[in-house]
N, C-alpha and C positions, 0 to 999 in steps of 0.2 A: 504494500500500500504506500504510494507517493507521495509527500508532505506537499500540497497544493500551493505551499510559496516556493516550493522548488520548482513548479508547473510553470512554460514557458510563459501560457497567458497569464497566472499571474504576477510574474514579473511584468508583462508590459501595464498593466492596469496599475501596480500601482507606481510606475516609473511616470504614467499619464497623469496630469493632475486634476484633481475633484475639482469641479465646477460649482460655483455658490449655489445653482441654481438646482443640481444633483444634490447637495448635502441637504438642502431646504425639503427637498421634494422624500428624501428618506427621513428625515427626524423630524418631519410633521408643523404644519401650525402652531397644532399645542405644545412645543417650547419654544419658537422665536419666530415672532411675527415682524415681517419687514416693513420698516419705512420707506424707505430711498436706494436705489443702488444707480447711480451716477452712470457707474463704469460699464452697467449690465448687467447678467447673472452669469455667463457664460465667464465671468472672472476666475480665476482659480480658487483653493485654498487648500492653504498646505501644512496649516494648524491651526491650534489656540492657543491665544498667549492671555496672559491676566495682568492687567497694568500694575506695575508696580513702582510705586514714587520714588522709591531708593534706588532702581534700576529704569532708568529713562527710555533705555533701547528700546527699540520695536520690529520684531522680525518682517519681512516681506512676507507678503502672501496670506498673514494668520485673521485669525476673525479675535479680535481685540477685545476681553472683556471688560467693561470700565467699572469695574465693581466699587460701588462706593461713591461714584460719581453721579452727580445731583443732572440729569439730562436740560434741565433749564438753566445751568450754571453758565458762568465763562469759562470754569473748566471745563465743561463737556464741547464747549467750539473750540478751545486748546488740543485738548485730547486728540476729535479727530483732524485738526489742522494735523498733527503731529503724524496722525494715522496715516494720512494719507502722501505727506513727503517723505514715509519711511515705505510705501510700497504695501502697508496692507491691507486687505482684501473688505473689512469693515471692521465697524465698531460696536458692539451690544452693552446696549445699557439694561438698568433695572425696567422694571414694569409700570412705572409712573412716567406716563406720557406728557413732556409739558404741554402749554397752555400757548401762553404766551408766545414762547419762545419756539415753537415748532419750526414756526417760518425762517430764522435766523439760523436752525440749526439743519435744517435741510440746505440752507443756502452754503455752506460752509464746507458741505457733503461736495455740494454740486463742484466749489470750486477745488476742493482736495479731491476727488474722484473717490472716496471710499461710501461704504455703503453704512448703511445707520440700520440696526434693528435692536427690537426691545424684545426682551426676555419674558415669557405669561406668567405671572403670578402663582402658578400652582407649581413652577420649574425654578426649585434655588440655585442658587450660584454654584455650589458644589456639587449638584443634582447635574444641571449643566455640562459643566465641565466633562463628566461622566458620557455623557447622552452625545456630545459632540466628537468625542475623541470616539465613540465608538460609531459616529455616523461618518466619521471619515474612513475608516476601517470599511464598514459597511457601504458606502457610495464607492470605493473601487474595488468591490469583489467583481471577478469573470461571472456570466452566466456561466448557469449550469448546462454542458455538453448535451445537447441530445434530449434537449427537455423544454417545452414549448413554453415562453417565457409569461405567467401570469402578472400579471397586473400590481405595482407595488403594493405590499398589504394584504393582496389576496392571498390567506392561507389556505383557505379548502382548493384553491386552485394550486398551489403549492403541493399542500399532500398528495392530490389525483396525480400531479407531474411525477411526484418521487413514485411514487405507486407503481405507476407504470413501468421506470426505471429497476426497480427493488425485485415487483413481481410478488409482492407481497402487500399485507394491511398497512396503511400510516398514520401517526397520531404524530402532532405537535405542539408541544406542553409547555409549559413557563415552570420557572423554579420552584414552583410549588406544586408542582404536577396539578394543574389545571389544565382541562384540554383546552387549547387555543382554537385548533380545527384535525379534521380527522379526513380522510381519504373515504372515496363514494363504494367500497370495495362493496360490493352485490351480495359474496358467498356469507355461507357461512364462517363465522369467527369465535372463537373460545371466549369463554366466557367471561373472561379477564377485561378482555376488550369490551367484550359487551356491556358490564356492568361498568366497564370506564368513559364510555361512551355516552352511557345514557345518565351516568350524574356527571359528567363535564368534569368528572378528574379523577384520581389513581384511587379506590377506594383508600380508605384510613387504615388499614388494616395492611394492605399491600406496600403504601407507603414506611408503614415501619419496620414491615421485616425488611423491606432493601435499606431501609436505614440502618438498620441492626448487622447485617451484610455488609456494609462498606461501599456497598454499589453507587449510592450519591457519591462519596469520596472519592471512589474511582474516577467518577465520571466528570465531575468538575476539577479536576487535575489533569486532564491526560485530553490531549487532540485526536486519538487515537480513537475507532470503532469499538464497541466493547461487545462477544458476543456473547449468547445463553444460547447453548446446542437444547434441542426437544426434551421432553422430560417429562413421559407420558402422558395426558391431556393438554399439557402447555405446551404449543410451539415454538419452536427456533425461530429467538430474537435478536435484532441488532439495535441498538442506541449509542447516538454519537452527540455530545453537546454542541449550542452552537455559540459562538462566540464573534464582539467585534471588538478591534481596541482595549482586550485583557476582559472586557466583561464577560458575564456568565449570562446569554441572553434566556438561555431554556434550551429544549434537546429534541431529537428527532427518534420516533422510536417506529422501530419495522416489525412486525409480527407474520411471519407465514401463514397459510390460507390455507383451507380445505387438504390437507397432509401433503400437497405440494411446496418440494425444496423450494427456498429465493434464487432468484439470478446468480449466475457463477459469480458477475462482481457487484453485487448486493453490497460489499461494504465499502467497496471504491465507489461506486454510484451516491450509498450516503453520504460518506465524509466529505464528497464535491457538492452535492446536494445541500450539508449543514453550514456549509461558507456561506453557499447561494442564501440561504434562508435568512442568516444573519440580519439581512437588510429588511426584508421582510417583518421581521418580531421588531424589530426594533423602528421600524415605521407602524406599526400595528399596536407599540404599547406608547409614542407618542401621540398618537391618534388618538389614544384615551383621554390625553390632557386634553381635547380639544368636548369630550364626554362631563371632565369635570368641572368644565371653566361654566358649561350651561346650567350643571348641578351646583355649583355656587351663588353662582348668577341667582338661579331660583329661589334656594336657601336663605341671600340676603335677602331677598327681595319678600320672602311668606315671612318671615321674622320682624318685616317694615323698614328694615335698614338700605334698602340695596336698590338700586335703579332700575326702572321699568326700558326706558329706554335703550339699556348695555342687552338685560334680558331678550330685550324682542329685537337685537339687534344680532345675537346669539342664536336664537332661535328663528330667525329670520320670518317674525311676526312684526304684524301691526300694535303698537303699544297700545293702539285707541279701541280693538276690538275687543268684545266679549271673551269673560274667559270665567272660567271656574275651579275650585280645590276639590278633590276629594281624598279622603283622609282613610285608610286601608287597614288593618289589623286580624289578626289571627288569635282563634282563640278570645278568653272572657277573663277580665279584670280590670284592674288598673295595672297604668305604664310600666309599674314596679315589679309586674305579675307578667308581664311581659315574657312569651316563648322563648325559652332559653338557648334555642337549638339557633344556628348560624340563620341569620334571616337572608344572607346573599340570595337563595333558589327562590325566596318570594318576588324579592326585586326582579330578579331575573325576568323569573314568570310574568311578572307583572306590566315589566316593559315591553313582552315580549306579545301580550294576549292585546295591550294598548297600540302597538304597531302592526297588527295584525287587523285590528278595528277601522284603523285607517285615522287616527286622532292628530292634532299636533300639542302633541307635550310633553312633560318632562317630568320624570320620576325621580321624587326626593329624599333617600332615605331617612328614618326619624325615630331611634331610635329602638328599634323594633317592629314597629310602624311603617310605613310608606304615604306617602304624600305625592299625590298625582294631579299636575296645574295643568287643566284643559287650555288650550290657547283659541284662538279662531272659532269660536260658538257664533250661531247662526242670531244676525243683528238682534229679532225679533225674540222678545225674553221668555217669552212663553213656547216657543219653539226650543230656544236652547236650554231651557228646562228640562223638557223631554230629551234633549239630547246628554245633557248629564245623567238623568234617571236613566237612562237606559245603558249606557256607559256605567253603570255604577253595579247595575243586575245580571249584566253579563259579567262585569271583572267576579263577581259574588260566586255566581255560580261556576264560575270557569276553574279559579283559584281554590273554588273549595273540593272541587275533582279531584284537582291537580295535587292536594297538599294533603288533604286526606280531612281535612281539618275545617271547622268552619270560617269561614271570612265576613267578616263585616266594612261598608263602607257607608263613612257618614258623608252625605252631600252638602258642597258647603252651597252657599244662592250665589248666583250668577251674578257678577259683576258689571259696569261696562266697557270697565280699561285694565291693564296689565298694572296699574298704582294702585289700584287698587286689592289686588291679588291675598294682602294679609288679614282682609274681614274678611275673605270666604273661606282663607283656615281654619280661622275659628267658631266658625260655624260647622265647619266640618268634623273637627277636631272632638266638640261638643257632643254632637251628632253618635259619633264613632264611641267616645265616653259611655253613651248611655246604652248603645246596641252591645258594649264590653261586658252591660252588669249581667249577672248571673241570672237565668229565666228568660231571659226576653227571646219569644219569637222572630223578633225581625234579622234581617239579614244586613237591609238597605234601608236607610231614611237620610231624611235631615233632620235641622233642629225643629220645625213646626209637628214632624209625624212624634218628635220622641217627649217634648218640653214639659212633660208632667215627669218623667227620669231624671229633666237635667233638672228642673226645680228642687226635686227633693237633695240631687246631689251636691247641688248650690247652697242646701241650706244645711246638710250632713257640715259640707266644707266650712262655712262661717261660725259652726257649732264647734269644732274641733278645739277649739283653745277655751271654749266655756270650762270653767272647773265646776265637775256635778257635785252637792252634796254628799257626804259620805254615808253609805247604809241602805244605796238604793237598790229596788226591788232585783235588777238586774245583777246588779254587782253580789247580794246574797246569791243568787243563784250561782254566776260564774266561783264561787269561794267552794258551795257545795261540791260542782262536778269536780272541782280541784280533789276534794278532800276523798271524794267518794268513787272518782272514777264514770260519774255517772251522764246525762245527756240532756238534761234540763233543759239549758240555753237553746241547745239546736230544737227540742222539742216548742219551745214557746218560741219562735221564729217562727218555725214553720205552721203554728197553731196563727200567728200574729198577720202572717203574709198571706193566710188563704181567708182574712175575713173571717174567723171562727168558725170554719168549716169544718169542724173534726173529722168528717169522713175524707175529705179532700187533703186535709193534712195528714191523716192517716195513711195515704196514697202515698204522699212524696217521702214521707220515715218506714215506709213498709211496714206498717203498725196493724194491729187490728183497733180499730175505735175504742171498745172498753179498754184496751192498753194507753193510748192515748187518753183517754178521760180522766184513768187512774193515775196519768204523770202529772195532767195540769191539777188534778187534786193536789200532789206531793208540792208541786210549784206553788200554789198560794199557800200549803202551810210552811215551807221551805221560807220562800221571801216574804209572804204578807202582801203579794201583789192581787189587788182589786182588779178581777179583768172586766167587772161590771163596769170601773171607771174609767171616761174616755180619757182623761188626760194619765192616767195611769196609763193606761195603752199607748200612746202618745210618745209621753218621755220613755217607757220601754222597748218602743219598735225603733227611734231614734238613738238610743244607749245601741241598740242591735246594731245599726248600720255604722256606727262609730267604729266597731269592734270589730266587723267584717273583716277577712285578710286584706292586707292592702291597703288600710285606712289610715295605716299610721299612729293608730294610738289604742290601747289595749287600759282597760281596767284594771285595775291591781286590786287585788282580793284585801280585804277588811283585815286591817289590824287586829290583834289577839288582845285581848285588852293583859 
């Protein structure tokens, strides 16, 4: 097997120099969006340099970081005057684009010939550095021989290429064994695959025995193909990592098909294959920044901090049309009570059933939660009414298939601008709160179908700091089932929530009635509670909900005298 920089065309590719406009097009918008390039983009670049005040030099050819440097300053028209009589290629500033001074500092560009670009907010300075030195890596690798060349980014087009090559299954992972994209292979495939396929990454379990193995260690140290011969139901595997510029972008991994061997050169084909790829993963995970800059964007903007304007200019909306929230959850409680299990496959899911709908929006993680800002709703309010409710009934029932689980979404009301966006959170939010509590039939509402749940919860909430007298009818009880082991409390809840319907609360305890009858005997000689009396009923169904899990604040059993 040939070490592919000993490979003739490697040598020419990178004796040829990377073009601004090649590096741009592999490491994405989402880390450096360009202002100006005077000279073109077809200029070269032939590194990074990081300004340094104690070292004035400026190499030709580099993309100049000016970290530190104020882009409205007179050092930043210093800087690049300096850029551009030393030869090189541009200058990248931080992510605060001036105001003022924009004009002065493209003019300055124009007359030094360098180019000017600003760094996105979600890409640090030493993030950067990283992302650039391995997009220069990546911008002169050779295509791959013999392999019809997909479209920057495209990985499933990628894996069907090596596929073909290999003659086997291909999966393309990032370092956390996520699958990135996977090969269209038809036949049948073992199970491994299978089950890796269909949750989008190396199950957990598979992941530790090869970590237990040494096999990650292996495989991020070494340039080399690593193979696994057959091993009765598991077929003969090859994974090779892929790397640009010293990083560890993630790996290529080949699995044999239907008990037919791989191609004789299956692993010369990968390791040419996993250079090729390089460029690829690494335009594919800056691409993301370009995912997160609109998920921020949104985040300010439902929170009431963040600009409508930046948003819809992101999402390439009108900031003046209709738009609405709805607010998504799994499962029943409060926030704190929150599914403990990774919520990533709901987002997933969720942006996934939302783009399939045909919607334009943007899904907000929150928590455990999910936050979905409809854009573009139909002028007329009572039409885009119906167009959330129905968006809201299918996400319900789609996600609750899907997750096994049930889904609740509360709809927030429909807006008429993208400034407005942080009142239909919380209508939403609201909404989702009360379809969370324990019992409730509904799946879908807003605040007007649930506002006798959010009342009472509103008024739970403002009670929560009241300090009750000591000795009350509640609190004897909770002291009893302490002492006794016994079920009091849950019994007079559920006696309290069905309206006195001992047969109906007999139902939810799986009681027989005289059992039931016989407990709330024991409970008024136990506490002394009047259930004849309403306001006895009253402060003890309210004592109840204080107490509930999740409320934050629990009664402490009566002092011993």
């Amino acid at each position: 097997m040939t070490d592919l920089r000993d490979h003739p065309e490697w040598s020419r590719a990178t004796e040829s120099r990377v073009t601004l406009e090649r590096l741009l097009s592999v490491v994405g918008s989402g880390v450096l969006e360009l202002d100006t390039a005077p000279a073109g983009l077809e200029v070269p670049v032939s590194g990074v340099g990081v300004l340094d005040p104690l070292d004035p030099e400026i190499r030709p050819g580099v993309l100049l970081l000016a970290v530190g440097v104020d882009a409205g300053s007179a050092q930043a028209l210093d800087v690049v005057r300096r850029a551009g009589a030393a030869g090189a290629t541009g200058v990248v500033f931080g992510p605060d684009r001036p105001d003022r001074a924009a004009g002065a500092l493209r003019s300055v560009a124009e007359e030094a010939g360098a180019a000017v670009l600003f760094r996105t907010a979600w890409c640090l300075w030493d993030q950067l550095v990283g992302v650039l030195r391995a997009g220069l890596a990546s911008a002169g690798m050779p295509p791959v021989p013999a392999v019809p060349g997909p479209a920057l980014g495209d990985l499933d087009g990628l894996a069907d290429a090596v596929a073909a090559l290999v003659g086997g299954s291909v999966t393309i992972e990032d370092t956390e064994s996520r699958v990135l994209a996977h090969s269209s292979t038809e036949e049948d495939v073992d199970e491994m695959r299978r089950l890796t396929i269909l949750g989008r990454r190396v199950p957990p379990r598979r992941v530790a025995a090869m970590r237990e193995a040494g096999l990650f260690r292996a495989l991020w140290t070494t340039d080399d193909v690593l193979h696994r011969p057959a091993q009765g139901d598991n077929p003969e595997r090859l994974v090779c990592a892929v790397r640009a510029g010293g990083e560890v972008l993630g790996s290529v991994w080949v699995a044999a098909v239907a008990g037919r061997p791989l191609a004789p050169h299956a692993a010369e084909s990968l390791r040419t294959a996993s250079r090729a790829a390089a460029a690829h993963l690494l335009h594919h995970r800056t691409r993301g920044g370009e995912s997160r800059l609109v998920e921020d964007a949104a985040r300010a903007l439902l929170e009431g901090r963040g600009s409508a304007v930046l948003l819809a200019e992101r999402m390439s909306l009108s900031a003046q049309e209709p738009c609405a929230v709805l607010a998504v959850g799994v499962g029943t409680g409060s926030p704190e009570q929150a599914p403990t299990e990774d919520p990533s496959r709901m987002y997933a899911l969720l942006s996934l059933h939302c783009a399939v709908l045909g919607h334009r929006l943007v899904v907000v993680p929150a928590g455990g939660r999910a936050l979905v800002l409809v854009g573009a709703l139909d002028r007329d309010v009572h039409k885009a009414r119906e167009q959330v409710t129905n968006l809201g009934k299918s996400l319900a029932a789609q996600l609750s298939g899907a997750t096994a689980r049930q889904v609740g979404v509360g709809l927030g009301e429909v807006v008429p601008a993208l400034a407005a966006a942080a009142e239909s959170r919380r209508d939403a939010e609201l909404a989702l709160r009360a379809l969370s509590c324990p019992g409730g039939a509904r799946t879908v509402a807003r605040v007007e179908d649930v506002a006798d749940t959010i009342g009472i919860l509103q008024v739970v909430e403002a009670l929560r700091e009241v300090r009750l007298p000591p000795g009350t009818s509640v609190e004897r009880l909770a002291a009893c089932d302490a002492e006794q082991g016994g079920s009091l409390v849950e019994t007079l809840r559920a006696y309290l929530d069905h309206f006195g319907d001992v047969s109906a609360a007999a139902r939810r305890l799986s009681l027989h009635p005289n059992t039931l009858r016989y407990r709330l005997g024991r409970i008024a000689k136990v506490s002394g509670l009047d259930l004849d009396s309403p306001d006895a009923r009253l402060l003890a169904q309210l004592q109840l909900r204080l107490e509930e899990p999740g409320s934050g604040r629990r009664t402490p059993p009566p002092e011993r005298p």
